[in-house]
C-alpha positions as CSV (number, residue, x, y, z in Angstrom):
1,X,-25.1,25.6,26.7
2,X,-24.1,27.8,23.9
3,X,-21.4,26.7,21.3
4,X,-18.3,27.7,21.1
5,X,-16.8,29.5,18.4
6,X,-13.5,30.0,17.1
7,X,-12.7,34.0,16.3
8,X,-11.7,34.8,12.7
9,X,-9.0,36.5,14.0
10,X,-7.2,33.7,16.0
11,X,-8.0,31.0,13.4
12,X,-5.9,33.7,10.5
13,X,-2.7,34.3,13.1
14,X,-2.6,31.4,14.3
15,X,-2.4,29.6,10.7
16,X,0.0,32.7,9.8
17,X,1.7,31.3,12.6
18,X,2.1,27.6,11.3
19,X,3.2,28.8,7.9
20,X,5.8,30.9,9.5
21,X,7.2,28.1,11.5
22,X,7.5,25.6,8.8
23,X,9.1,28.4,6.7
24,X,11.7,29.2,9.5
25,X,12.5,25.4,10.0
26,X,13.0,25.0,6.5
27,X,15.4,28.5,6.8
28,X,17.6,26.5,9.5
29,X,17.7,23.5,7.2
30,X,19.1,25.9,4.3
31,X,16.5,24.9,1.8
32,X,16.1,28.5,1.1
33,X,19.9,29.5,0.3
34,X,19.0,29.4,-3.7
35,X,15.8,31.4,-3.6
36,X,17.3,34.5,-2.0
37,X,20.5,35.6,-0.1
38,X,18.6,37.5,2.9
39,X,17.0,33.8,3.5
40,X,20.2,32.5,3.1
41,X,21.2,33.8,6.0
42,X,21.6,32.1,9.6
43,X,19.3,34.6,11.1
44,X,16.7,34.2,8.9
45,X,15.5,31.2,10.2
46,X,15.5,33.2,13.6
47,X,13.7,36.4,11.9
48,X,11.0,33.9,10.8
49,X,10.5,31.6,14.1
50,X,10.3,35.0,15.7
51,X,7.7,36.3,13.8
52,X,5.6,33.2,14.4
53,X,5.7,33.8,18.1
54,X,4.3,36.7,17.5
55,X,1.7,35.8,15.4
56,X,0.3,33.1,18.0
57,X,0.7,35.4,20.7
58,X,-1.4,37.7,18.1
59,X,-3.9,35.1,17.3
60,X,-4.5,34.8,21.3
61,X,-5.5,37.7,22.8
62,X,-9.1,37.5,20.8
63,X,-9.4,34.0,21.9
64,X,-8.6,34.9,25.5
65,X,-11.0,38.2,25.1
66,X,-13.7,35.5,23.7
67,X,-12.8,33.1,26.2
68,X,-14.0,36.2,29.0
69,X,-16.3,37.5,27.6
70,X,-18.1,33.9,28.0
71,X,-17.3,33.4,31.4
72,X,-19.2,36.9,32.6
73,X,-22.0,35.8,30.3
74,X,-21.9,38.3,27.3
């Protein structure tokens, strides 16, 4: 059985993706309101979560591709 691997690529989104979150959860609990008015804005903290979404969904598809490309034996 070979060992599994973790692509580059998923392990950089997906902790893109965890920084992003905790920065938009700290944007909805207005800890950013003093560092700059764009991030004092309600919809900053949904700019941010958003972008996290995207980087997880980023940080999957080279898991998923790794994930397949096991399976037919490559």
């Amino acid at each position: 059985m070979k060992p599994h691997h973790w692509p580059w690529s998923f392990l950089f989104f997906s902790a893109l993706g965890v920084i992003t979150t905790i920065a938009g959860i700290a944007a909805f609990a207005g800890l950013f309101k003093g560092v700059h008015p764009l991030l004092g804005d309600d919809l900053a903290g949904w700019g941010l979560i958003t972008s996290a979404i995207a980087f997880f969904l980023s940080g999957a598809f080279p898991l998923v591709l790794r994930r397949l490309a096991e399976q037919e034996g490559a």
